[in-house]
N, C-alpha and C positions, 0 to 999 in steps of 0.2 A: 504494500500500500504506500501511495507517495505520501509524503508531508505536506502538509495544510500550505506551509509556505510557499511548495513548490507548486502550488496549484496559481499562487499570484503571481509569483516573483520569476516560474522555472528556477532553472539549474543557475540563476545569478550569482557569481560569486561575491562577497560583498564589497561596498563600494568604497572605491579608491580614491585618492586627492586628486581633483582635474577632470573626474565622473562626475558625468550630471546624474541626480537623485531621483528616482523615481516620486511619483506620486505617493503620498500616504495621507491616513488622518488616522486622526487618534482622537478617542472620549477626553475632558478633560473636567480639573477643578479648576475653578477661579477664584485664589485666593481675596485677590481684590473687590469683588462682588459678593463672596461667600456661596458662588451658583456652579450647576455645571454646564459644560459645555461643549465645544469640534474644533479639532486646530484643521485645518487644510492647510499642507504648501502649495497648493494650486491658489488659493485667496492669498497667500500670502507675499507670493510671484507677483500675483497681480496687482498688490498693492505697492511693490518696487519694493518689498522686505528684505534685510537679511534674517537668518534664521538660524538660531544658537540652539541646537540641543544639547542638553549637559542630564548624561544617561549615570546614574544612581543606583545601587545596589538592591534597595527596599528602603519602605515606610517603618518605623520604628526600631532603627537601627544606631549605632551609634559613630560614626566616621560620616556617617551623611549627612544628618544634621545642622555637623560645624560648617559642611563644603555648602551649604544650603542655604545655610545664614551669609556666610561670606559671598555668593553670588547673590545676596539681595544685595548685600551692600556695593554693589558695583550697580546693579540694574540700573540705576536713570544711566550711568555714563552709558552702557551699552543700549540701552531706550536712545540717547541724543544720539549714537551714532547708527542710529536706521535698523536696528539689530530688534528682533521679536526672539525674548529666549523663556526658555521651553524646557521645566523639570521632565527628564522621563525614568517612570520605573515600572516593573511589570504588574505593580500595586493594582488596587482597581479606583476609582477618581470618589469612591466611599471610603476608602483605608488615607489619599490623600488630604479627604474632609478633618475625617477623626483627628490624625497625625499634625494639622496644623492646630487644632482646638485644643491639642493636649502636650506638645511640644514647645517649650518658650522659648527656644534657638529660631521657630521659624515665625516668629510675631510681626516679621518686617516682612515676611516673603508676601509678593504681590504679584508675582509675575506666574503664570499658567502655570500647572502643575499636568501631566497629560498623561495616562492609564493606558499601557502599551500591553494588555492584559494576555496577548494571546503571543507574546516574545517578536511577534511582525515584524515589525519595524527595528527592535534590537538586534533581530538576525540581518534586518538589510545592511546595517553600519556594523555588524562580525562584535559589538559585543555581547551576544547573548550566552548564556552561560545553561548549556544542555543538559547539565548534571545536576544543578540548582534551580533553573526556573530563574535566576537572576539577571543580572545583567553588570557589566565590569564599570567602573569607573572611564565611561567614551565624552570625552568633549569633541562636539563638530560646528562647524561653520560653513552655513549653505551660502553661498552668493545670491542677489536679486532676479538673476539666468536660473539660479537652480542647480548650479553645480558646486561641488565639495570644493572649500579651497581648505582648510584645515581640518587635523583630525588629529585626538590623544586621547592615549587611553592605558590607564591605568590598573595596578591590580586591586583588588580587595581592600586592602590594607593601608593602600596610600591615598590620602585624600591632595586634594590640587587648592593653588594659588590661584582665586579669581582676580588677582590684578592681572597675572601675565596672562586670562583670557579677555581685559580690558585691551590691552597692551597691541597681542593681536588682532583683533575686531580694527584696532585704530589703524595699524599697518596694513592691512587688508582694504578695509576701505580709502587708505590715501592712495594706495596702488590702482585700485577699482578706477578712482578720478582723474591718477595720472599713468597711464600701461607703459609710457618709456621708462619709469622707474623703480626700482626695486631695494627693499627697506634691509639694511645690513642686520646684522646679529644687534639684540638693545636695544632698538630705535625705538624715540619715543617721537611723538609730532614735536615738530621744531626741529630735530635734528635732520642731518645731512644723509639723502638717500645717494644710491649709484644711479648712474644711468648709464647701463651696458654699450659699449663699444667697443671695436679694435681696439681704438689707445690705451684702452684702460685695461687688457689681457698685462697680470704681472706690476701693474701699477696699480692697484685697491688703494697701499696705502697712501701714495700719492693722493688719488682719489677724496680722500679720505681728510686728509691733512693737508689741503693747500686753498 
């Protein structure tokens, strides 16, 4: 018998940085409203989004909480820069409900929480976790087109720096606005991007420093 997966997806292998995304949706909670509700990337395409998912172990855990709190406190910067980001875990968007009424690490979270119940969509982006039901620690960043420009993922145990997903979102989209340039190791806005040429193969630092 195939897998349920394979009846949407085929034999897709998961997707890669510079892969455009398949369509998905997912049930979700809205913490900001206290209601539920459907993420579409196809609505979300259309509105010129980009689109953070930052994939989560489970609901009443303890390593996701901290990393949950810490991406609220980033949310408006990645809100100003065009970015719709997007809790997922294989929870159901009633275990998301409870979990924020009864958790006080997530009292600031405002941003969609989305109930990927049936592993779908964990298995499109390859963190799904077939022995658990869970899902690994995946940050991703869809482009406005729809396609993956970043991807990390982590294991179990190690929770992530939602600056350095501020950091990227910002290099990402300076690149998006300007395509001759390209954001070296660090870069924050302000500082000095490359802009690839000949003259520049073996002169970076040059580049860099003049």
């Amino acid at each position: 018998m195939s897998d349920y997966r394979d009846d949407i997806y085929g034999d897709l292998p998961p997707i890669g940085v510079g892969q455009n995304v398949p369509e998905f949706k997912m049930e979700t909670y809205e913490p900001a409203s206290g209601s539920f509700g459907e993420i579409d990337l196809a609505d979300l395409k259309k509105d010129g989004k980009w689109t953070i998912l930052v994939f989560y172990p489970a609901d009443f855990t303890f390593v996701c909480p901290t990393e949950l709190a810490d991406l609220a406190a980033q949310d408006a910067k990645l809100t100003e820069l065009g970015a719709k980001v997007i809790s997922v875990s294989t929870d159901t968007k009633f275990s998301h409900l409870a979990w924020c009424q009864t958790e006080k690490l997530l009292a600031d979270v405002k941003y969609t929480m989305a109930a990927d119940t049936t592993g779908l969509v964990s298995s499109l982006f390859g963190v799904y976790d077939e022995e658990t039901g869970l899902t690994l620690r995946g940050t991703f960043v869809i482009n406005p087109e729809g396609k993956l420009v970043s991807s990390q993922v982590n294991f179990y145990n190690v929770g992530r720096n939602m600056e350095e997903l501020v950091r990227i979102m910002e290099a990402n989209a300076h690149c998006a606005a300007n395509p001759d340039e390209a954001c070296p190791a660090k870069w924050a806005p302000g500082a000095k991007t490359l802009t690839p040429s000949e003259d520049m193969v073996g002169n970076v630092y040059e580049a860099l420093n003049n």
